[in-house]
BAGUMI-250175 format. One record per atom (N, C-alpha, C, O): residue in one letter; y, z negated, x. Coordinates in steps of 0.1 Angstrom, whole numbers, plus 5000, padded with zeros to 4 digits. Atoms other than C-alpha are relative to their C-alpha. Last residue first. Example, Ala and Ser with C-alpha at 12.3 -4.5 7.8 and 13.67 -1.06 7.14 Angstrom:
residues 2
s498950004991/s498949295137/s501149924992/s502249914997/a498850005009/a495549225123/a501250005009/a501249935019/
end
This chain:
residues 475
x501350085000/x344994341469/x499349984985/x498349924984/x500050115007/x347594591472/x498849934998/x497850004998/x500850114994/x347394841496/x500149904992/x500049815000/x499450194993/x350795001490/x498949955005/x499149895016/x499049944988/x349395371484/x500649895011/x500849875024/x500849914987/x346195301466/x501150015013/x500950015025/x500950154992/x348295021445/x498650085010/x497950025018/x498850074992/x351195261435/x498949885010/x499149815019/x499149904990/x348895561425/x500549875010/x500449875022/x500549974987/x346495311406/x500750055010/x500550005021/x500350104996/x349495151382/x498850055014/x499250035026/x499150125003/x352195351370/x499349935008/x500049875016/x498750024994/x350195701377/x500949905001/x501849945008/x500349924990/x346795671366/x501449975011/x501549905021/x500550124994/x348095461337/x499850035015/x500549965024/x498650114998/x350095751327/x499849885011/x500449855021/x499549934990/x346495961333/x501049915004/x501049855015/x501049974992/x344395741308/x500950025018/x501049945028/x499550204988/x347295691288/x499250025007/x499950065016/x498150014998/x347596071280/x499549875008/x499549835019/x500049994986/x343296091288/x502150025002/x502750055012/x500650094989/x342595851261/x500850045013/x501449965021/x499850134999/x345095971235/x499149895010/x499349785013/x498749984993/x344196331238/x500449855002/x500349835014/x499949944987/x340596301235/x501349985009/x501549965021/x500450094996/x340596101205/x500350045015/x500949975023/x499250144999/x342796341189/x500049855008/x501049775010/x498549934994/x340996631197/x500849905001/x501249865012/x499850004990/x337896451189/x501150085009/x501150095021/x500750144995/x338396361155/x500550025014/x501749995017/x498750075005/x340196741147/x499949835011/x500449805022/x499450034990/x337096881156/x501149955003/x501349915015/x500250124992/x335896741124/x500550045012/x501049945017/x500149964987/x337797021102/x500049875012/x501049815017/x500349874999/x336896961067/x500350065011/x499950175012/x498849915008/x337596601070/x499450135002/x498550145011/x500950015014/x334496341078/x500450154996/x499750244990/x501449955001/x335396341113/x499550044989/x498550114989/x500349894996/x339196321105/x498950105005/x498950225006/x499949915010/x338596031088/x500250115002/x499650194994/x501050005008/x336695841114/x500450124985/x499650194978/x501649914988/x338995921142/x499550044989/x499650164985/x499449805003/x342195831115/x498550055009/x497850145005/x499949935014/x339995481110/x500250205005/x499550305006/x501849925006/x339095491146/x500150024985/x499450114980/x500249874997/x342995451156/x498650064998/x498350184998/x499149915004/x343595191135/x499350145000/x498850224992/x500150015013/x341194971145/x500650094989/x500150124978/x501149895003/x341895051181/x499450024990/x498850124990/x500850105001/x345294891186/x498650144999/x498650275000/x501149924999/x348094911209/x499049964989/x498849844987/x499149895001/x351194711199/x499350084997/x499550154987/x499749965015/x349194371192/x500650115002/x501250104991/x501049995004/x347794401229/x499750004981/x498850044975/x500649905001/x350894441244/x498850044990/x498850154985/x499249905006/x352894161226/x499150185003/x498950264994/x499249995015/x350193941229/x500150124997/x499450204991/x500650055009/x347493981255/x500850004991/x500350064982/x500849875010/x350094211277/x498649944992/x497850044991/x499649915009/x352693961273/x498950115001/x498750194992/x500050085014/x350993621281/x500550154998/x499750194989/x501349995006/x349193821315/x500449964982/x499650004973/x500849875005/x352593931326/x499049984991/x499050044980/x498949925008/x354293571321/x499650104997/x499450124985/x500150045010/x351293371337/x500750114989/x500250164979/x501549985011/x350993601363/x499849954987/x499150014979/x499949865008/x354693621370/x498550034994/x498250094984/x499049975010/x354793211374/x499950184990/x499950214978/x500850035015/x351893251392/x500349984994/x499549984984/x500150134999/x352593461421/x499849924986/x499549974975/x501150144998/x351793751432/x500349885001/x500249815012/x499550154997/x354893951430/x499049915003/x499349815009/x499149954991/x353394381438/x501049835001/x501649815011/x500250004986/x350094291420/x501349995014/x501249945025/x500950144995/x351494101392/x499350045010/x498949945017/x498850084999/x354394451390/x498949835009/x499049785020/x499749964984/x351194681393/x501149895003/x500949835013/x500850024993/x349394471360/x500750085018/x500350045029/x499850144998/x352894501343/x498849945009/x499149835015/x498650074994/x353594851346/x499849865003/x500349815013/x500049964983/x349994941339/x501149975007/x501049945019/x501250114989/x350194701308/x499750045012/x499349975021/x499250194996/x353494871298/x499049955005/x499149925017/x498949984989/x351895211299/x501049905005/x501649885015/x500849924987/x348995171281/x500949965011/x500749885021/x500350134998/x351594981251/x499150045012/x499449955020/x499450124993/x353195311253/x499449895002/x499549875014/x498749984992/x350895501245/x500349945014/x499949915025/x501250014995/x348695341218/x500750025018/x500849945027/x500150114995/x352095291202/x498749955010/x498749845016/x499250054991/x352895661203/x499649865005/x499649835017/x500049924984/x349395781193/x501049925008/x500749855018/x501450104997/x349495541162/x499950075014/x499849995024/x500150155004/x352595681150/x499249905008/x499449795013/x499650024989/x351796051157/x500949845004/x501449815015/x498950115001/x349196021138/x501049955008/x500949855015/x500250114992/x347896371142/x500949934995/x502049964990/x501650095001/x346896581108/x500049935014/x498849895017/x499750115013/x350696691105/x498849935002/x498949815001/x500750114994/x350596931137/x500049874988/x500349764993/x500650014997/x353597121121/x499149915008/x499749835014/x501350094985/x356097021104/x499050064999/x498650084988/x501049925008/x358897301090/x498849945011/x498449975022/x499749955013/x361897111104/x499150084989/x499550114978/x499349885005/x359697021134/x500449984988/x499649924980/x499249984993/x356496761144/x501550184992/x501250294987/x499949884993/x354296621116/x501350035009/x502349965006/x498649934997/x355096351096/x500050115004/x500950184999/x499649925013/x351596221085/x501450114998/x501650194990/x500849905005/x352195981106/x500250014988/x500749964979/x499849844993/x355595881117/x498350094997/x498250214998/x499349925015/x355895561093/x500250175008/x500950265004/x501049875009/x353095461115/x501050004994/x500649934984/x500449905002/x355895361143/x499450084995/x499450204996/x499349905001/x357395061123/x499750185002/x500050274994/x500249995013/x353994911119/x501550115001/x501450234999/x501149895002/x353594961155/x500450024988/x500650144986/x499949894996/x356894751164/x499150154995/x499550274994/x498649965008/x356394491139/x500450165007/x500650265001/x500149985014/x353094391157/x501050084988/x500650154979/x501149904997/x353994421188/x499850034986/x500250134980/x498949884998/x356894201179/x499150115001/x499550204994/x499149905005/x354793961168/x500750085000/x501050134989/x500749885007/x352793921196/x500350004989/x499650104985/x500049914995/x355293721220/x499250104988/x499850204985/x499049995002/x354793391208/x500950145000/x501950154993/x500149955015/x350893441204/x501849964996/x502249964984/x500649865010/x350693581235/x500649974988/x501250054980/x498549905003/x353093301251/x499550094992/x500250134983/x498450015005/x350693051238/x500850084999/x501550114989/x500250005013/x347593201252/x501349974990/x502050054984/x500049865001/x348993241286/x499650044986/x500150154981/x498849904994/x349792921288/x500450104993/x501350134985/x499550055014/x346292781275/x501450055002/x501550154994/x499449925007/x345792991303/x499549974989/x498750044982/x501350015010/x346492771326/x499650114992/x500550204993/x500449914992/x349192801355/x498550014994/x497550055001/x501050034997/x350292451349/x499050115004/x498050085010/x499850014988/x353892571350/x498349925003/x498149875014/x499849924990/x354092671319/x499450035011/x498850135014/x501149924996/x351892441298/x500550105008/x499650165014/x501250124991/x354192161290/x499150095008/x498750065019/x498850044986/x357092461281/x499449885005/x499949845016/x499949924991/x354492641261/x501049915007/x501149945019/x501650104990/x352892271241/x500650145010/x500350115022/x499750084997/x357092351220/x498849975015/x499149915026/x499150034991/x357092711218/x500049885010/x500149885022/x500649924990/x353592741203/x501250005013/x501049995025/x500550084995/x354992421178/x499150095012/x498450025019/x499250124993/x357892611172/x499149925009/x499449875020/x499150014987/x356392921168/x500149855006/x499849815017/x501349944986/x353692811144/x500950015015/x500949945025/x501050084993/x355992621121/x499550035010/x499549975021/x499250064989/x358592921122/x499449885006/x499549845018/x499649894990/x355693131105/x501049935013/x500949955025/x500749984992/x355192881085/x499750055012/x499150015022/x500250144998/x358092811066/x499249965012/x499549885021/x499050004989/x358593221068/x499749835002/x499649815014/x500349964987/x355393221048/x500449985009/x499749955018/x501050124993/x356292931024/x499150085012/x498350025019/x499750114991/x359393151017/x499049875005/x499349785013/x499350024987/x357793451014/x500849895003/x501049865015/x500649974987/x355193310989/x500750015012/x500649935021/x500950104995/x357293200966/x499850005017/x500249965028/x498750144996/x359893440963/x499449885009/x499849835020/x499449984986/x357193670957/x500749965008/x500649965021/x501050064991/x355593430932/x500250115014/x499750095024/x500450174997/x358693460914/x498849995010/x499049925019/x498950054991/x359193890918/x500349785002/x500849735012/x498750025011/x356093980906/x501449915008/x501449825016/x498649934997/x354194090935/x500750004990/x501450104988/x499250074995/x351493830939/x501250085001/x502050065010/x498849884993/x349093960916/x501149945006/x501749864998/x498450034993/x345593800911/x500950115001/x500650225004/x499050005012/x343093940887/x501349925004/x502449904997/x499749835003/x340994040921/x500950004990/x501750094991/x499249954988/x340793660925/x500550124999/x501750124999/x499150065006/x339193570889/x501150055016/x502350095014/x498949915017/x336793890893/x501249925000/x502249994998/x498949894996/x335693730925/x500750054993/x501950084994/x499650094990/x334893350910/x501450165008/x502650175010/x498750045007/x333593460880/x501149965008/x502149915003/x498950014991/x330793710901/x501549914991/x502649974991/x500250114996/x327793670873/x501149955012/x501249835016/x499550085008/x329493930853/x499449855006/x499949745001/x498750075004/x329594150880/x500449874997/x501249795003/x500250125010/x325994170886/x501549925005/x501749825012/x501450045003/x325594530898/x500149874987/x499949874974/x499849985012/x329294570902/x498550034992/x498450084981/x499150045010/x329094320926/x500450104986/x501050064976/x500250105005/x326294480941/x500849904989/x500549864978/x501249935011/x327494800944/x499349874995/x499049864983/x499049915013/x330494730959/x499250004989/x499549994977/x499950155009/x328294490984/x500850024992/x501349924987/x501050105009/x326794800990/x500349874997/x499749804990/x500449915011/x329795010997/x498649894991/x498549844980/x499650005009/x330694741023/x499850064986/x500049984977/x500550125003/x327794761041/x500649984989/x500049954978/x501049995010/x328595111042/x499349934999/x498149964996/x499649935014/x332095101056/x498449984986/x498449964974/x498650075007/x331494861081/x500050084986/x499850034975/x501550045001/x327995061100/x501249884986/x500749834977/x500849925009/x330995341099/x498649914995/x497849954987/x499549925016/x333695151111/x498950054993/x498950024981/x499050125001/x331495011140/x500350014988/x499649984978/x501450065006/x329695321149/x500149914990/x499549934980/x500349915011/x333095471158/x498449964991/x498149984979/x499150025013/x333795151175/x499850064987/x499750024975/x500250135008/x330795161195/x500549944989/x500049874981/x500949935008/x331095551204/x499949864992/x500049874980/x499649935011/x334695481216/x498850024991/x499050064979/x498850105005/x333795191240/x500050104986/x499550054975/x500550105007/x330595361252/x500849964989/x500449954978/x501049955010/x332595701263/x498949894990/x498649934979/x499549935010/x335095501278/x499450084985/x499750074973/x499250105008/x333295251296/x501050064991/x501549994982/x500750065010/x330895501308/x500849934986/x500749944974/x500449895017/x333795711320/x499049954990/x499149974978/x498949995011/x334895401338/x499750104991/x499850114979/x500150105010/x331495271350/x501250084992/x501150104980/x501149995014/x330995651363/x499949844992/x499249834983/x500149885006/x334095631386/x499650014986/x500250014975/x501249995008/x333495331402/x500950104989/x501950064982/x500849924999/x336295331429/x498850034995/x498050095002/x501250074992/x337995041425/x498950075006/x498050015012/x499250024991/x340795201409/x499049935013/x499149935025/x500149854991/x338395381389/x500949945012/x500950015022/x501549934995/x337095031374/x500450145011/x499850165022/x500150054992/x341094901370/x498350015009/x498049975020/x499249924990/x341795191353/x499349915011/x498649965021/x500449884997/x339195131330/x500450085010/x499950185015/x501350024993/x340394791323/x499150135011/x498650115022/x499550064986/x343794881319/x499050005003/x498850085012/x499549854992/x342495161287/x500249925017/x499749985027/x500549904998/x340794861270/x499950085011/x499050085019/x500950074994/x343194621270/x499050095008/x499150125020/x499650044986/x345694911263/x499549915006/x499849925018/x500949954990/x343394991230/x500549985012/x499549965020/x499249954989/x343394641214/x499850135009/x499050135018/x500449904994/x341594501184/x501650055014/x502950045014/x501350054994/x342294181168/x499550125006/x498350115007/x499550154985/x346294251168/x497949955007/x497549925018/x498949944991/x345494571144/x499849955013/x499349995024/x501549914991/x342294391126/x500950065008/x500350055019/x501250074992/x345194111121/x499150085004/x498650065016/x500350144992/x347894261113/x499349915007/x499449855017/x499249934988/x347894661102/x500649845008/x501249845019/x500149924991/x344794551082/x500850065011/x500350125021/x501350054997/x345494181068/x499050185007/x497950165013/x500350134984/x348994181074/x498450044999/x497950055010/x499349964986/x349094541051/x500049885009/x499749915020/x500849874993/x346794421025/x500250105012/x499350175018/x501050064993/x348594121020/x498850065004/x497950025011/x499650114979/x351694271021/x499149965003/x498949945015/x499649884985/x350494510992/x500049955015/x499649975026/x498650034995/x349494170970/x499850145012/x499250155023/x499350104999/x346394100947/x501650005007/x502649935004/x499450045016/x346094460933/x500449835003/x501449794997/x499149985008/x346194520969/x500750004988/x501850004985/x499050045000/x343294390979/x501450004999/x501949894999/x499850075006/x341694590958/x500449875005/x500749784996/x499450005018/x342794890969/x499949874994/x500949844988/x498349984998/x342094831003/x500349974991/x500949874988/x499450125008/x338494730995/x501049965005/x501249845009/x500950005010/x336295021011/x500849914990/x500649944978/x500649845001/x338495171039/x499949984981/x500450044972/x499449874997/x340794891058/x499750174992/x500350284994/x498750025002/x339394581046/x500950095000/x501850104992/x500050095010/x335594661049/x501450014991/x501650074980/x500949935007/x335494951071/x499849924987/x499549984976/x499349915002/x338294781092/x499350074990/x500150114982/x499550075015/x335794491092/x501350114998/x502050064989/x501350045012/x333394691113/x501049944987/x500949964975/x500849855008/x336094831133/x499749964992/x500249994981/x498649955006/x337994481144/x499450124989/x499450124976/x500050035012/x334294391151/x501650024991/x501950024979/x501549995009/x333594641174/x500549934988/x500750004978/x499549885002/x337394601195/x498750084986/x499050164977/x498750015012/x336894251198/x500250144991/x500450144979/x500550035013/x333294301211/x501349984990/x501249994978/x500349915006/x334894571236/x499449904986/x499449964975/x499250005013/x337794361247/x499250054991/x499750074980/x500150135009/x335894201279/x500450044985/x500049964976/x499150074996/x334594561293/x500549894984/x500349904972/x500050055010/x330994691290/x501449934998/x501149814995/x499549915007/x332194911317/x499649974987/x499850054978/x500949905003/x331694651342/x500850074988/x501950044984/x500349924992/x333694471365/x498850104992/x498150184998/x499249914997/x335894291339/x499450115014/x500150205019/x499549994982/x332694141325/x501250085001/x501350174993/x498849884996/x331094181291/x500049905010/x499249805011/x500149905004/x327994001278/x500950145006/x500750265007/x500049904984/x327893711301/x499650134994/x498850195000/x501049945009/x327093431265/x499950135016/x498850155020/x500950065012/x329393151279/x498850094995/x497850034991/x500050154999/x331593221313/x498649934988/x497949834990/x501150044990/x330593551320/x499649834999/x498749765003/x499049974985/x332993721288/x498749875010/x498049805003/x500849914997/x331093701251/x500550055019/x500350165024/x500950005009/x332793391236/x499150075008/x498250005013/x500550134997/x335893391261/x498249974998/x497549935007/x500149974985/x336893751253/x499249905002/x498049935001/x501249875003/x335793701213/x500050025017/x498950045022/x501550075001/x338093341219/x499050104999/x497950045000/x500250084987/x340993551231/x498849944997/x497949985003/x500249874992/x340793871203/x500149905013/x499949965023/x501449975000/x340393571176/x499750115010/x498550145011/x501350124997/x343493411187/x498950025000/x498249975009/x500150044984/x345393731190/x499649895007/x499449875019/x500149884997/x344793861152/x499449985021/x498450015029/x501950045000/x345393501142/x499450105004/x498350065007/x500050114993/x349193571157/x498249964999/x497449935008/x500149924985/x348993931142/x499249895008/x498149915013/x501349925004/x348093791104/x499550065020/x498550085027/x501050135003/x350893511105/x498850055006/x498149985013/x499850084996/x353393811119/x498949904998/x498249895009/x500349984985/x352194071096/x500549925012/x500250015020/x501250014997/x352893861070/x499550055009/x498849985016/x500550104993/x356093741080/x498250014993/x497449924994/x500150024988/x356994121086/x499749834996/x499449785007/x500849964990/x355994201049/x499849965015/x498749955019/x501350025007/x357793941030/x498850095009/x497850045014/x500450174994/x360793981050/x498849944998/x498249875007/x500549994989/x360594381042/x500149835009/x499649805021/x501149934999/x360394281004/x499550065022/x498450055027/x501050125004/x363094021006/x498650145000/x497850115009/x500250054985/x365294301024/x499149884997/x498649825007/x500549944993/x364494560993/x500349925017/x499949975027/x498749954988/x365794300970/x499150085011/x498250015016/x500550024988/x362594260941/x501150065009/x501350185008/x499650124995/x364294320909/x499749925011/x500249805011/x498949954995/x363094660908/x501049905003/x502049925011/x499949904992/x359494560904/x501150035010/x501050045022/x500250124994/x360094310876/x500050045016/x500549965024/x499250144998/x361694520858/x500049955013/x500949945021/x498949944991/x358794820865/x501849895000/x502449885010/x500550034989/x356394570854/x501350095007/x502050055016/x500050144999/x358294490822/x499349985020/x499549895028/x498350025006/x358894850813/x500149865010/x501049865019/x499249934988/x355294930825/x501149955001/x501349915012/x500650064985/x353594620803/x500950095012/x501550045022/x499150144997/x356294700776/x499549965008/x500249885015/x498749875000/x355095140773/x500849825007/x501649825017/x500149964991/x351194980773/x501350035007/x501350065019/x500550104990/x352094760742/x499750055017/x499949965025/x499350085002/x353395050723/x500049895013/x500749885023/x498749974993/x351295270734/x500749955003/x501049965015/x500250044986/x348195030720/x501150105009/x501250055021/x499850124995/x350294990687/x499649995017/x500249935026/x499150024996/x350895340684/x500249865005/x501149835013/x498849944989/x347695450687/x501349985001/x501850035012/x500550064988/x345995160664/x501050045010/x501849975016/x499850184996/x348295180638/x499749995013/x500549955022/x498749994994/x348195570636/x500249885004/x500749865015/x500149954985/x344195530636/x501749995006/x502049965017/x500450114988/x344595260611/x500350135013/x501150125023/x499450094998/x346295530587/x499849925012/x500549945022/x498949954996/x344395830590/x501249855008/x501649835019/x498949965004/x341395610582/x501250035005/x501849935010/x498950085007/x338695570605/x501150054990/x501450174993/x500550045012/x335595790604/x501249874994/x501449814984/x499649885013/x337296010627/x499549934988/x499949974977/x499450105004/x337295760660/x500350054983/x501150014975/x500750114997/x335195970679/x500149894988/x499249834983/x500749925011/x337696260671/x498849915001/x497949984995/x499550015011/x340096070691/x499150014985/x499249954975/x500650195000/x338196000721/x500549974985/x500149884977/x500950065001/x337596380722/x500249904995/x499549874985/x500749935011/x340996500717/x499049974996/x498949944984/x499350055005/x342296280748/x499650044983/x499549954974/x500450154997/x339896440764/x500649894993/x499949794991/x501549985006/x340596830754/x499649805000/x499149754990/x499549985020/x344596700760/x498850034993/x498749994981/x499750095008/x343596580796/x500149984988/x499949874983/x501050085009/x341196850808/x500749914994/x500249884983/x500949915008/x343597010834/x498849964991/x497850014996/x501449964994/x345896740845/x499550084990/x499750074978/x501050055004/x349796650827/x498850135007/x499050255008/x500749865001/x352596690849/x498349974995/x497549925002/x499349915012/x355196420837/x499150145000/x499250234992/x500650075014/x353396160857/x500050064992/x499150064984/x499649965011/x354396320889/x499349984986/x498450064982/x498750145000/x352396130919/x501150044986/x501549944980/x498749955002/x349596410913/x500749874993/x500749824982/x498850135006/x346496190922/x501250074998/x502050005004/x498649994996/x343696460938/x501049934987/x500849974975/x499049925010/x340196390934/x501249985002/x501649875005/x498750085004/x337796320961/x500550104986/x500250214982/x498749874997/x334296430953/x501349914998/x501649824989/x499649964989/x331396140960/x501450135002/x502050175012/x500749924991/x329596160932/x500750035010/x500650155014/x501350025000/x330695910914/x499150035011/x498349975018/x500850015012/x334496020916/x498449915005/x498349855015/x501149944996/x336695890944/x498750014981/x498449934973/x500049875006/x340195850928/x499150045002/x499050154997/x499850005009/x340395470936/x499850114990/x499650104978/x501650025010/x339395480965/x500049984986/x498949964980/x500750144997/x342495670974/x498649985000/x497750064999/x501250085001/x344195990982/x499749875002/x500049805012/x500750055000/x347396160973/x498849945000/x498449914989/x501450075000/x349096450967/x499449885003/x498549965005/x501050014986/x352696500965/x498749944993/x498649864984/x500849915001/x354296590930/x498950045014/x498250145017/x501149915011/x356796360928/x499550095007/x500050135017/x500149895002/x357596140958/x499350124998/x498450185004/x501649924994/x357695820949/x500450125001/x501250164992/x499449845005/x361295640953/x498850064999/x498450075010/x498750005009/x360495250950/x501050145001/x502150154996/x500550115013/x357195170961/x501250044994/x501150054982/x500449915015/x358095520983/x499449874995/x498249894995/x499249895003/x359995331007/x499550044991/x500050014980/x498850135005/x357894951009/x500650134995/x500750134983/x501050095013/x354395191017/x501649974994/x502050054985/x500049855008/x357195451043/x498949934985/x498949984974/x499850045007/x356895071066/x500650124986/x501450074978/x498650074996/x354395171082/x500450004986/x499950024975/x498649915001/x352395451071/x501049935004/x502149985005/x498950095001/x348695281084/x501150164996/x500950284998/x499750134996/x345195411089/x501049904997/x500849784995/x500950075005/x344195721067/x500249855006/x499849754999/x499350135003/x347895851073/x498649894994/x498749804986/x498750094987/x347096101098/x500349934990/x501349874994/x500950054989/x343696211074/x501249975010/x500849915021/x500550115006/x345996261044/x498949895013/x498749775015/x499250165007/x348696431058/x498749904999/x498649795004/x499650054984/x346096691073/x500949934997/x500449825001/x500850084985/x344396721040/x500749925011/x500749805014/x500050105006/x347596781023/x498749955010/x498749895020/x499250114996/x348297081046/x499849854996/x499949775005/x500250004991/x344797231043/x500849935005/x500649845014/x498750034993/x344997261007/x499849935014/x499349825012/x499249874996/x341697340994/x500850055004/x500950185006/x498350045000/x339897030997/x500450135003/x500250195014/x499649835012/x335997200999/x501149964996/x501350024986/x500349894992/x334296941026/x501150094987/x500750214987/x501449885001/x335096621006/x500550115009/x501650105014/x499749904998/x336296291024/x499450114995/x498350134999/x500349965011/x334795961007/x500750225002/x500750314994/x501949935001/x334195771038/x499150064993/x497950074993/x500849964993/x337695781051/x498550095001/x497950195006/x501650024998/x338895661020/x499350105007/x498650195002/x500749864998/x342895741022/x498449914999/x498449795004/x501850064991/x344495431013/x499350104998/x498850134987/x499749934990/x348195611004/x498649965008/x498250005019/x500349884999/x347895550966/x499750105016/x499450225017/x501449965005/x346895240971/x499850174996/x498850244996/x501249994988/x349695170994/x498750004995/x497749995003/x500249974989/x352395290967/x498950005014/x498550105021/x499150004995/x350895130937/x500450135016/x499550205021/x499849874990/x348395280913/x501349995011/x502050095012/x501449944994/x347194940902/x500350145006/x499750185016/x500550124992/x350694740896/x498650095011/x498450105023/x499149984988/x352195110881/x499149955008/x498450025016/x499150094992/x349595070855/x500450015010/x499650015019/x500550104992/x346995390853/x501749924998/x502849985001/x499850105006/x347395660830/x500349855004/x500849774996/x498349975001/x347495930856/x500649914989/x501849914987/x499150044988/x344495780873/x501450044995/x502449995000/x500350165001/x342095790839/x501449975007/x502349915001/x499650015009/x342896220836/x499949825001/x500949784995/x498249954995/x341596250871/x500849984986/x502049954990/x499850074986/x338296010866/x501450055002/x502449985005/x499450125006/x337796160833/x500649925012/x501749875010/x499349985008/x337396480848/x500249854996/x501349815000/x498450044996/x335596360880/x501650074990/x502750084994/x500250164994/x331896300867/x501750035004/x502549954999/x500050095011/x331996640847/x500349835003/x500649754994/x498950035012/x333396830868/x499849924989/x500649894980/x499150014992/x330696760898/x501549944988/x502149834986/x500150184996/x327996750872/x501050005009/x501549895004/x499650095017/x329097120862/x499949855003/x500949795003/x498549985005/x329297220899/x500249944991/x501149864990/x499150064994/x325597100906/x501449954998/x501749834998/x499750155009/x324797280875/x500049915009/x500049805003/x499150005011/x325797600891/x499949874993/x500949814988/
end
């Protein structure tokens, strides 16, 4: 019983705080940053759950839609709403429906204040309304004066910047840890080359993706979106992955590939979670000794979504953005034909934007559920599809470089499934929803999901690429 009471007592002000909140701080993708690591057991709506845990990774681009239609009276989870103690609290997007304790609380702070005179108190309360009523007024302005195609330009050239370094650090992590320098991974073992990419994508998905979403966000949405559905996206890959695995059973090792499956997924899931609660403690430290932090506090008090320094920005992104190309276009047409794979690196990162753009488009499907009355809502069916497909292109395109062999198509295959494939698929993602659906009041969920998405592409793969190269003989 006095569990319970400390329970409501730690997250009454906590739900009464959030409905007060500045637009800037309760935006759309803060309200949609599910906290994986903050799931309670006793959520009593079963559909909301299962929304919440298929969109704990990404919504696509459904963040940019509801910034500017929300829709009342859906639930929401963030970090933002986690009480003390660990209990989520539910965010009613409807402003106009005031929470159970607000008017007792509101009553409190008041009667606190009793020894002032009638007078000041009216002063004070209307002055600080007042003032609160011209910050919204002025943010919402500022807000709606943002062109809804400058807002999705702004996002795709950050995801874009974010993918491209996404696909640099997921070749030098092969390189790094692959036979030639450290001989940690191998493509003949089931420690396979993508798995440290795919580890630390996780680990910092737990950082960037779970624990300190929200706050990057108060500096800039887009930059919260390139920097988890961009870069830990593009720095992780599962069709790397999944090829590899094929190419063990194709080979006839069996038990490296179940290894290599079963390892891969436990490493990630470890990953996120050894991520999340490092992060918590350097939560805890900084608000330990905040006031000695002047440096992060002054960062965190950034906002880049007023409509001038949006302007900004996306035009010194897109600046850039065509920089890179041009000059990845320009050293690719010296490096074609040399059969390098500086090459191959180039076209990736000319090529892995689109991957990039593509995925983000399909999480606007989780959380969706299937049917006019959806069911299945707690799979991402977003993150499934691109996992997928991109499986299914890199077995198409590894049978295709067996079936031409030559080095023009090698270079070409290998540059798109490191880019484009490899930003399409990712595994950072897909271990968030893992991870939150483990936590969620029905963990079998996790491995349902996980299950399905290995042995779909798993099989696909089976079929596109072993089938055709048992039967041909291919070398």
């Amino acid at each position: 019983m006095m569990r319970g009471h400390e329970e409501m007592t730690v997250s009454g002000p906590r739900r009464s705080g959030s409905f007060n909140r500045p637009s800037s701080v309760n935006s759309s993708l803060r309200r949609h940053s599910f906290s994986s690591s903050y799931v309670s057991h006793d959520l009593g709506d079963d559909d909301t759950e299962s929304e919440a845990v298929s969109e704990a990774g990404d919504i696509g681009d459904r963040a940019l839609h509801s910034s500017r239609n929300s829709e009342s009276g859906m639930l929401r989870f963030s970090v933002d709403n986690v009480s003390e103690s660990g209990v989520v609290v539910p965010i009613l997007e409807d402003a106009s429906l005031e929470p159970i304790g607000l008017s007792s609380h509101k009553t409190t702070a008041l009667n606190t204040e009793s020894t002032l005179p009638p007078s000041t108190l009216e002063i004070i309360s209307a002055s600080s309304v007042g003032g609160t009523v011209q910050q919204e007024d002025k943010k919402e302005e500022n807000e709606k004066a943002i062109p809804w195609i400058l807002e999705y330009i702004s996002c795709l050239s950050f995801l874009s910047l974010f993918g491209i370094l996404g696909v640099i650090a997921r070749y030098y992590l092969q390189k790094l840890f692959g036979p030639g320098v450290i001989g940690a991974t191998s493509d003949k073992s089931y420690m396979y080359l993508d798995l440290p990419a795919n580890m630390v994508g996780s680990f910092l998905m737990g950082w960037f993706g779970v624990v300190f979403k929200g706050d990057i966000a108060k500096v800039s949405d887009n930059l919260a979106i390139g920097l988890t559905t961009g870069f830990l996206g593009s720095l992780t890959t599962f069709s790397g992955w999944n090829q590899k695995m094929l190419d063990l059973s194709r080979e006839g090792r069996w038990v490296f590939a179940v290894l290599g499956i079963i390892v891969g997924l436990f490493l990630a899931a470890y990953s996120i979670i050894f991520g999340i609660e490092t992060a918590k403690g350097s939560k805890w430290l900084k608000k330990r000794f905040g006031r000695d932090m002047k440096f992060t506090n002054s960062i965190c008090n950034w906002n880049l979504d007023g409509f001038n320094s949006y302007l900004k920005a996306t035009v010194v992104l897109l600046l850039i953005l065509l920089g890179v190309w041009g000059i990845c276009i320009a050293f690719e047409t010296k490096e074609f034909n040399s059969s390098s794979s500086n090459a191959e690196l180039l076209l990736a990162c000319i090529v892995g934007p689109f991957g990039v753009w593509i995925r983000w488009f399909l999480a606007r499907l989780n959380g969706r559920g299937l049917g006019k009355k959806p069911v299945l809502k707690w799979v991402p069916f977003g993150t499934l599809a691109a996992n997928v497909l991109a499986a299914s292109l890199m077995a198409a395109l590894s049978t295709l470089k067996k079936a031409v062999n030559t080095t023009t198509c090698n270079t070409v295959a290998v540059g798109i499934q490191l880019g484009f494939l490899g930003c399409l698929s990712t595994v950072s993602t897909f271990i968030a929803e893992f991870n939150a659906m483990r936590l969620s009041s029905q963990p079998w969920r996790a491995y349902a999901y996980a299950t399905s998405t290995i042995a779909i592409s798993f099989a696909l793969g089976t079929l596109i690429y072993s089938l055709p190269v048992w039967v041909r003989g291919y070398d």
